[in-house]
C-alpha positions as CSV (number, residue, x, y, z in Angstrom):
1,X,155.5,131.0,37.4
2,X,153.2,128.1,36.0
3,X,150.7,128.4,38.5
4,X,150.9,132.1,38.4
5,X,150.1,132.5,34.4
6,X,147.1,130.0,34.9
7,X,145.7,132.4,38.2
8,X,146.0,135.1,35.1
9,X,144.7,133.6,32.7
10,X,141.6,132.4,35.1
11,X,141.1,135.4,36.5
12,X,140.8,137.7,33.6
13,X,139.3,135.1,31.2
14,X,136.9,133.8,33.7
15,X,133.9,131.2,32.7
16,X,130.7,132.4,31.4
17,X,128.6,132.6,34.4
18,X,125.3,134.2,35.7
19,X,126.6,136.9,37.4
20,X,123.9,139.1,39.2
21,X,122.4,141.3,41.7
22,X,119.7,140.3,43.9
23,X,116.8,142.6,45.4
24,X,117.6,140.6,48.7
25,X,121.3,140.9,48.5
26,X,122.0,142.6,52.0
27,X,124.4,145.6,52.3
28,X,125.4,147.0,54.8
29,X,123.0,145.6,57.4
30,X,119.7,146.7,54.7
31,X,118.8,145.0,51.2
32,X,119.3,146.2,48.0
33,X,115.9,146.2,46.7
34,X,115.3,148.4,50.0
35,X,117.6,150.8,50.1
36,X,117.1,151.5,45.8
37,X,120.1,150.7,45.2
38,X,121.5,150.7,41.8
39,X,122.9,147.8,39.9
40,X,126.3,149.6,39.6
41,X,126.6,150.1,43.4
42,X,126.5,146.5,44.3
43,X,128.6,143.2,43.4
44,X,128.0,141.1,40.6
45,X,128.1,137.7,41.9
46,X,127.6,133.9,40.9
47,X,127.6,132.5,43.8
48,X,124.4,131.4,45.4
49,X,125.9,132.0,49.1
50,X,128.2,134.5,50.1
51,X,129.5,136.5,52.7
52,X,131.9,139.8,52.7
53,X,133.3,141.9,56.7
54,X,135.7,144.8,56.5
55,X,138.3,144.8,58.9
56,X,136.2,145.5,62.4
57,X,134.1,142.3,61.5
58,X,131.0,143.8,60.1
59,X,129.2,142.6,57.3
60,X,129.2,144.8,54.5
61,X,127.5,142.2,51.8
62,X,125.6,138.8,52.7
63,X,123.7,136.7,50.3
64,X,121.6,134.3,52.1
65,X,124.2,133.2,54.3
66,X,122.1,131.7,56.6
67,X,121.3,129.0,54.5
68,X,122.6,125.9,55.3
69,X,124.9,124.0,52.2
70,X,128.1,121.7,52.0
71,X,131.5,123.7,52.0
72,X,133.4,120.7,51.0
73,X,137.0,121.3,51.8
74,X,136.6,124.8,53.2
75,X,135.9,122.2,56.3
76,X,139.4,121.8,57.2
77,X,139.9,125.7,58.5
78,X,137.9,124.4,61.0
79,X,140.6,121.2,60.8
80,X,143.2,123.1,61.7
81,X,142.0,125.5,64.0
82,X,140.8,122.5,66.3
83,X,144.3,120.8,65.9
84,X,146.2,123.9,66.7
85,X,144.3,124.1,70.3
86,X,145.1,120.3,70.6
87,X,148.9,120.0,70.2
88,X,152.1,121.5,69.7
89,X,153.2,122.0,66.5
90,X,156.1,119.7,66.6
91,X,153.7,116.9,67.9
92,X,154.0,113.7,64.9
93,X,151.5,113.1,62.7
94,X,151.8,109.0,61.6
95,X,150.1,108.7,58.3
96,X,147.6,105.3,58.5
97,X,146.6,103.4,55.3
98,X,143.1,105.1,55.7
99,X,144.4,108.2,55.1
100,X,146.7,107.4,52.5
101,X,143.7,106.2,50.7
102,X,141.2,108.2,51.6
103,X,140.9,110.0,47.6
104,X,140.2,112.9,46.3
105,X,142.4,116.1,46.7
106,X,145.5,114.7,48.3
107,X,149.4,116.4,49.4
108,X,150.5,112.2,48.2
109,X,151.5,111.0,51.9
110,X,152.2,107.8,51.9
111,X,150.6,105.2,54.3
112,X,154.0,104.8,57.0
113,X,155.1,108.7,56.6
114,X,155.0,110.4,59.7
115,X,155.5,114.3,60.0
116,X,155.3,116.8,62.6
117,X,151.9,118.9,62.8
118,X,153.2,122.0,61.2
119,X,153.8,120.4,58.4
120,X,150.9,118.7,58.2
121,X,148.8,121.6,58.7
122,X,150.5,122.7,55.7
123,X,149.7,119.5,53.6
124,X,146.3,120.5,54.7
125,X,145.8,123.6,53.6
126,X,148.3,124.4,50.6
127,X,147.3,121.5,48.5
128,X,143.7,121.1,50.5
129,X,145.3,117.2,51.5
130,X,141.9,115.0,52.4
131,X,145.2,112.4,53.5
132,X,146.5,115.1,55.8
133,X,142.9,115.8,57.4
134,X,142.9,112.2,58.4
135,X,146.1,111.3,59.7
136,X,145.9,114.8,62.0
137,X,142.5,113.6,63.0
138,X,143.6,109.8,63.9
139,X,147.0,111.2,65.2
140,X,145.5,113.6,67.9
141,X,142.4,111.6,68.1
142,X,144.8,108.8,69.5
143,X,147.4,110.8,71.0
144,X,145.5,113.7,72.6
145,X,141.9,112.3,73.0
146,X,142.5,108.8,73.8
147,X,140.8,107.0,71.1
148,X,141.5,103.7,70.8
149,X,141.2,102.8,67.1
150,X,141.0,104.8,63.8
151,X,137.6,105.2,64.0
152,X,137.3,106.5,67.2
153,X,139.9,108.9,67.0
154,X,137.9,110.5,63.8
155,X,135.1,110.5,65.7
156,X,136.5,111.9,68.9
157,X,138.4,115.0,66.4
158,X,135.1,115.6,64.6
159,X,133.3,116.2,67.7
160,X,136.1,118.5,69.1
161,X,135.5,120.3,65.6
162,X,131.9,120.5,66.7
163,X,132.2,121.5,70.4
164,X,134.7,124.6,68.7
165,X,132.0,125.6,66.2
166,X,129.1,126.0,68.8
167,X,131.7,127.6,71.1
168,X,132.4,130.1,68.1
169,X,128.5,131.2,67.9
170,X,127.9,129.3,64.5
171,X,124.1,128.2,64.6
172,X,123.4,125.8,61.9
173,X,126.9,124.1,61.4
174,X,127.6,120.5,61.5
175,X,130.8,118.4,60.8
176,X,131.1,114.4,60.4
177,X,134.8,114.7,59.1
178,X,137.8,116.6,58.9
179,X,138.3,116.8,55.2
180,X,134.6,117.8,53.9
181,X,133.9,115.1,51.4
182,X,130.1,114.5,51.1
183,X,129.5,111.5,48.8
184,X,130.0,107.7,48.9
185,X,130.7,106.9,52.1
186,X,131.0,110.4,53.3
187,X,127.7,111.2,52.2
188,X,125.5,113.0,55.4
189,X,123.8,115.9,57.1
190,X,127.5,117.9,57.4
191,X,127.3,121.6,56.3
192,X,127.4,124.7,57.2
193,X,126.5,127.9,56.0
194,X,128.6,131.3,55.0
195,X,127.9,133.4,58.4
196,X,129.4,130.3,60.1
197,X,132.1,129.6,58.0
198,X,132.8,133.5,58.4
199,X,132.9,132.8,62.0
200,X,135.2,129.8,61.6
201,X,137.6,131.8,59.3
202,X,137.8,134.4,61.2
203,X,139.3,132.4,64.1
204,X,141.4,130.8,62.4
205,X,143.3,134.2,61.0
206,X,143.5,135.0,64.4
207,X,146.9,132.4,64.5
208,X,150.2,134.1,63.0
209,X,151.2,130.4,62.4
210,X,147.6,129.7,60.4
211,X,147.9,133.0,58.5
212,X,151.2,131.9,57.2
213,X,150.9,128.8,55.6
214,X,147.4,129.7,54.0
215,X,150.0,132.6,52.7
216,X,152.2,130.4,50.7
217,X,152.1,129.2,47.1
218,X,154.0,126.4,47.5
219,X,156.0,124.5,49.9
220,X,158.7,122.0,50.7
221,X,157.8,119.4,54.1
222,X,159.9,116.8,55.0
223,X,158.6,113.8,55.6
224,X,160.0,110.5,57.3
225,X,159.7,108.0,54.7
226,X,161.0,104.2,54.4
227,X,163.9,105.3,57.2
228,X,164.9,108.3,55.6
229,X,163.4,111.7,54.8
230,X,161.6,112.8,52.0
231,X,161.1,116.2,50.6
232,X,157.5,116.6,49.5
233,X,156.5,119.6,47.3
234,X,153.1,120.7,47.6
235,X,150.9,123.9,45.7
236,X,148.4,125.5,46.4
237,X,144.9,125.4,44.9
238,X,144.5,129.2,46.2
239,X,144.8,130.9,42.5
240,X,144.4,134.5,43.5
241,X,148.0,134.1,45.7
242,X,150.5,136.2,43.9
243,X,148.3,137.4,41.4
244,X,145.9,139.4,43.2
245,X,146.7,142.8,45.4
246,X,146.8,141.9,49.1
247,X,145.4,138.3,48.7
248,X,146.8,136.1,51.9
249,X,144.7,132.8,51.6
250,X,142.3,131.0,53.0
251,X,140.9,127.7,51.8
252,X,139.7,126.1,48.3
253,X,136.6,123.6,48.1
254,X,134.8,121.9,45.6
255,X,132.5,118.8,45.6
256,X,129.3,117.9,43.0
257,X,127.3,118.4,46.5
258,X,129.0,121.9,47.1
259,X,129.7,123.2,44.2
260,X,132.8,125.7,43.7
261,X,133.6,127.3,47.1
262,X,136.3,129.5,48.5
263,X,137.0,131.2,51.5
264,X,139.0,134.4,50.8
265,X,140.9,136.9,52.7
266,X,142.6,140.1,51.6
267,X,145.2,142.7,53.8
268,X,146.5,145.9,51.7
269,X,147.7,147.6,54.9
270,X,144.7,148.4,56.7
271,X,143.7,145.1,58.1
272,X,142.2,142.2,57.2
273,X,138.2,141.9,54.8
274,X,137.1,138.2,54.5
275,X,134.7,136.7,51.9
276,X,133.1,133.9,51.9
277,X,131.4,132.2,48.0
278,X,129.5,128.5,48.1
279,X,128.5,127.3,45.1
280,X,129.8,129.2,42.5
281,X,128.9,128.2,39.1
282,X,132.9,127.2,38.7
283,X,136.2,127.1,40.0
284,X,137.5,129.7,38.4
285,X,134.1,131.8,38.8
286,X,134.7,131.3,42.5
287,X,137.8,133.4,42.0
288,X,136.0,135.8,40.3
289,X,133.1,136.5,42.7
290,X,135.8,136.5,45.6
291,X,137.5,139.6,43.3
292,X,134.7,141.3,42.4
293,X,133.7,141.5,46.4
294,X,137.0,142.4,47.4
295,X,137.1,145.1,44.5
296,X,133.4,146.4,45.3
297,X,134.7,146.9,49.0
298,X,137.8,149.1,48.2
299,X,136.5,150.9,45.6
300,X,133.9,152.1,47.9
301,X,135.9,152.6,50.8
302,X,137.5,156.6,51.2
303,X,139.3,158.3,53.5
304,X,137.1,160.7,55.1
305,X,138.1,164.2,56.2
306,X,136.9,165.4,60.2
307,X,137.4,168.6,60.0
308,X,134.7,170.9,57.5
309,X,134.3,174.2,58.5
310,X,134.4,177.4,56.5
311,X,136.1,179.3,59.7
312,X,139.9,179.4,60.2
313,X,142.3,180.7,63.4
314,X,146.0,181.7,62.6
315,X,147.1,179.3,65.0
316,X,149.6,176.3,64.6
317,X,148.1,173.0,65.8
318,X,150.0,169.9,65.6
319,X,152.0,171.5,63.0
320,X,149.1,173.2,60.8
321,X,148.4,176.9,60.2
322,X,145.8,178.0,59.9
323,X,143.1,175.4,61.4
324,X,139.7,175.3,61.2
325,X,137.6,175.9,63.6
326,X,134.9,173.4,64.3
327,X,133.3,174.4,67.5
328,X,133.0,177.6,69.8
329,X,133.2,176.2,73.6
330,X,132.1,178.4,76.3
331,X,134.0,179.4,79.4
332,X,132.2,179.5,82.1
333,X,133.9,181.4,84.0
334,X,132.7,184.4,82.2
335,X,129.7,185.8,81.2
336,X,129.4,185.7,77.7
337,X,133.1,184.4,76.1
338,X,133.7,181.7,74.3
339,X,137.2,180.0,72.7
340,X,137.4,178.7,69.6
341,X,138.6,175.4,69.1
342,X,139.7,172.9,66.3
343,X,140.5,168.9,66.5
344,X,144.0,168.0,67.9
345,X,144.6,166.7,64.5
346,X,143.1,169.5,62.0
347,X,143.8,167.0,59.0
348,X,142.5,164.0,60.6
349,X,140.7,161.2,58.4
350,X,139.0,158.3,59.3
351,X,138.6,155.1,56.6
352,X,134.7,154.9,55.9
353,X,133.1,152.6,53.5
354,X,130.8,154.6,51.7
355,X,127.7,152.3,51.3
356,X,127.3,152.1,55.4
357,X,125.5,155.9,54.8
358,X,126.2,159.1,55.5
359,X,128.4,159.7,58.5
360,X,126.9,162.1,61.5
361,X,129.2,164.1,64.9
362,X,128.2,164.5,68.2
363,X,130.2,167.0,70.5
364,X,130.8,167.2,74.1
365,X,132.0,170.1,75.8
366,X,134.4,170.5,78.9
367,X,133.8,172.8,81.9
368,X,137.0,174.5,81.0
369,X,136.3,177.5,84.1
370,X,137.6,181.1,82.8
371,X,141.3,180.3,81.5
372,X,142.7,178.3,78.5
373,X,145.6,177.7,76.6
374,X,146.5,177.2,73.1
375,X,146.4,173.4,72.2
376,X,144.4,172.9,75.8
377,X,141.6,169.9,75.6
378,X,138.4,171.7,75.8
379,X,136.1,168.7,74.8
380,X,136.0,165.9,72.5
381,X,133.9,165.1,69.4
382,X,132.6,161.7,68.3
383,X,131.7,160.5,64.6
384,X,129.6,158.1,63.7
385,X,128.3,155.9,61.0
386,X,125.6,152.7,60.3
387,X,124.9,154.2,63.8
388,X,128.2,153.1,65.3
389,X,131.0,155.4,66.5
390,X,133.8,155.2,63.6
391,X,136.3,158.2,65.0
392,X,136.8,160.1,68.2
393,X,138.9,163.3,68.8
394,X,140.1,165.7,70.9
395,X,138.8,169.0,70.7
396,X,141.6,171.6,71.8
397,X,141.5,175.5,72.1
398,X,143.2,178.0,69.2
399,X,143.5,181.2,71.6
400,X,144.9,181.8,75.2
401,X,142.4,183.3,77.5
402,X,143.3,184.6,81.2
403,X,140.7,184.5,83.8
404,X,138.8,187.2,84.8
405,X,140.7,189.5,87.1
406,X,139.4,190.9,90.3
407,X,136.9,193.6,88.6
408,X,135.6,191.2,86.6
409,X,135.3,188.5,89.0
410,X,132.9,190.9,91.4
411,X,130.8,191.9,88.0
412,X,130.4,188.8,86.6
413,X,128.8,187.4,90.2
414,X,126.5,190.7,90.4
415,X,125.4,189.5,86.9
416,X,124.4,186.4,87.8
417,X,122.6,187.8,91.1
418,X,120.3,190.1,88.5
419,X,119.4,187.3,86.4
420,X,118.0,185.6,89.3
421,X,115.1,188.6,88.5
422,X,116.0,188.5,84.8
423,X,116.6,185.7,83.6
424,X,119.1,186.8,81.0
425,X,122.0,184.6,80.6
426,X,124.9,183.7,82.6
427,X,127.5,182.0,80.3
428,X,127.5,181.7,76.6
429,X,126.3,178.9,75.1
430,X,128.7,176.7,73.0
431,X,128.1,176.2,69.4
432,X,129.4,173.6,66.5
433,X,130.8,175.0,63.3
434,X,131.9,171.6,62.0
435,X,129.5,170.1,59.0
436,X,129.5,166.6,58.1
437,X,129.5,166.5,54.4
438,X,127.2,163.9,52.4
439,X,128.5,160.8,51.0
440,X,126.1,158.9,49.4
C-alpha cells in the first residue's frame, strides 16, 4: 500500500522538468518538424533518449535512439535473458563475498547464501540486485562456462551477454558487467543506446517466466542461509506497477553517468507497446515520460471501421442485415452482370494508430464464372497503412445468381464472336464502392 501511495504521489506530483517536443522527434517513421506536426500531437518528454513500438514492433516515437549512452541497471534485462538460455531455473546460485559487496542497489544476499536461479532472477530484477547480477554471473560463469575463478567467470557471462546482443541486431551496444554500474572501478566504454535496448527488451518479454517476475511488486525467495532457510523480502523499484493501467514491468536504472532510465512495457488487452527513456531529468520524471508515451499511444490509437459505403443489400451476412456493399464483382460468365458483394464481416474493425497516416484498400477480384451464392467468396480486399498491409478480408457475394441457361449460353458466345469486329465488351468490368475515410 506504501509503495503504492508513493507511485501516486510521484506520478501525479512529478518533478519540475523540461518537458518538450523536438523538430527531430521521429514519429511514425517521419520527424516532427517534417510532417508539421503540432505540439499537441506529439509527447512531451524529458528524456534526452527514448524509444516507443506498438504491439507489431514498430516504432511509433524515437528520439535519438541511436545515440550511444549508459543504461545503468537497465543492463541486467540483458542479465537475465543470457542466464535464462544458460541454465535451468532450478540450477543454484552460491552468493561469493564479491557479490555480497559489490554496492549500490542490492536484494541484501549475504556472502554464503545460495538460491536457485529463479529466484535470483527475481532478486535481479524486482529490487534491481547489483549482488544478484554477480553471483548469477560467477555461478554460471563457473558452472556452465567453465571459468575457473571469479573473474573469469564475469568475464566469460559478460561476453555471452555480448555474443546475445550482436545476435539480437543491436549495433552500437557494449557490456563489461552484468549489473550496469559505470563509475569507480566499473567505470568504461559499456553502453548502449535506446533502439538496442528496445531490441534487448523485447526478447526478453518473449519468456512467460521473465514477464512474470518483472510483473510483481514484491516478493518472498528463500534463501539458504547459515544451514537453514531464509525468507527474503524484496520490492520493486518499478513505481508505475499497480498504479498505472496495464503496466507489467520492465527494469529501473539510474547512475550520475546515466542519469534516470527506465525500460517500460504496458498490455491493456491488445498486446504488448514498449518504451524505452535514458536520462531523464529524475526518477520520478522517468515515470512520467514513460506515461506520457504510453498515454500519447492510446489516446491516438482507434478502432477503425472497413466497411464505408453509402450502398446497402437486404441480405443477412454473418448475422447483419442489411450490409453494405463495397464492391460490384463481375461474372464472367456473362456478358454484362455483375454481384454485389460486402466483407464477410460487414462490421469489421481493425486497431490503427492514427499518426501512422491515412489508411488506403486495394481489391482483388475472383474469376467467379456465371453462378454464385449468397455468402460465396468472390475476392478479397487488403488495407493498408504507413504503406504496410494492417487488415485483410474476404469479400463474399449478397445475391444468388444461376448460370446462364442454354439460350443464353449460345448468345453470350455470338457476342463475343461480334466483338472480335467490334470491340464492344465482353464482361462487365468490376467496380469498388467502399471509401476509405480520412484520419488525420
Amino acid at each position: 500500500m506504501l509503495c503504492a501511495l508513493i507511485a501516486a504521489q510521484a506520478l501525479l506530483c512529478p518533478a519540475t522538468a523540461a518537458a518538450e517536443v523536438k523538430g527531430t522527434d521521429v514519429v511514425a517513421g517521419t520527424t516532427v518538424a517534417s510532417r508539421s506536426l503540432s505540439a499537441a500531437e506529439c509527447p512531451s518528454i524529458d528524456a534526452k533518449r527514448a524509444m516507443l513500438v506498438d504491439e507489431e514492433g514498430r516504432a511509433v516515437f524515437e528520439r535519438n535512439a541511436d545515440e550511444a549512452a549508459n543504461i545503468a541497471s537497465v543492463t541486467k534485462v540483458m542479465t537475465a535473458v543470457v542466464a535464462r538460455e544458460l541454465a535451468p531455473l532450478d540450477t543454484r546460485i552460491t552468493v561469493t563475498q564479491n557479490a555480497a559487496t559489490v554496492g549500490e542497489s542490492s536484494a541484501r544476499l549475504m556472502a554464503g547464501d545460495v538460491l536457485r536461479l529463479d529466484d535470483a532472477l527475481k532478486a535481479l530484477m524486482i529490487p534491481s540486485g547489483n549482488d544478484a547480477a554477480v553471483a548469477i554471473a560467477e555461478s554460471l560463469g563457473r558452472s556452465v562456462l567453465g571459468a575457473a575463478t571469479d573473474e573469469e567467470a564475469n568475464l566469460a557471462f559478460v561476453a555471452k551477454m555480448n555474443e546475445k546482443a550482436a545476435e539480437l541486431g543491436c549495433t552500437d551496444t557494449l557490456f563489461e558487467n552484468a549489473h550496469g554500474l559505470d563509475a569507480d572501478r566499473f567505470e568504461g566504454e559499456l553502453h548502449s543506446t535506446a533502439a538496442d535496448v528496445m531490441k534487448i527488451v523485447a526478447c526478453a518479454m518473449q519468456d512467460e517466466f521473465f514477464r512474470s517476475i518483472v510483473d510483481m511488486p514484491s516478493a518472498q525467495l528463500p534463501v539458504e542461509r547459515g544451514g537453514a532457510t531464509a525468507q527474503v523480502e524484496v520490492i520493486s523499484t518499478d513505481l508505475l506497477l499497480g498504479v498505472y493501467e496495464g503496466a507489467c514491468g520492465v527494469k529501473t536504472g539510474f547512475t550520475e553517468n546515466a542519469g534516470p532510465c527506465f525500460a517500460g512495457a504496458c498490455n491493456r488487452g491488445d498486446g504488448y507497446i514498449y518504451s524505452i527513456v535514458l536520462d531523464s531529468t529524475s526518477e520520478a520524471q522517468r515515470f512520467t515520460d514513460t506515461t506520457t508515451l504510453f498515454d500519447w499511444y492510446y489516446g491516438h490509437c482507434a478502432d477503425y471501421a472497413l466497411a464505408h459505403s453509402e450502398v446497402t443489400a437486404d441480405v443477412q451476412i454473418d448475422g447483419q442485415e442489411p450490409v453494405p456493399v463495397v464492391a460490384e464483382v463481375a461474372l464472367s460468365g456473362w456478358l454484362d452482370k455483375t454481384v454485389p458483394a460486402t466483407f464477410a464481416d460487414p462490421d469489421a474493425t481493425v486497431r490503427i494508430f492514427e499518426l501512422d497516416g491515412n489508411v488506403s484498400q486495394s481489391f482483388e477480384f475472383y474469376d467467379m464464372g456465371g453462378s454464385v451464392e449468397v455468402g460465396e467468396v468472390v475476392g478479397k480486399a487488403t488495407f493498408w497503412q504507413r504503406n504496410e498491409p494492417i487488415a485483410e478480408i474476404d469479400l463474399v457475394s449478397c445475391e444468388d445468381v444461376e448460370a446462364p441457361g442454354a439460350l443464353e449460353v449460345l448468345h453470350i458466345a455470338w457476342e463475343r464472336f461480334l466483338s472480335l469486329f467490334t470491340g464492344a465488351p465482353t464482361v462487365a468490368s468490376s467496380s469498388v464502392l467502399n471509401d476509405t475515410p480520412l484520419v488525420l
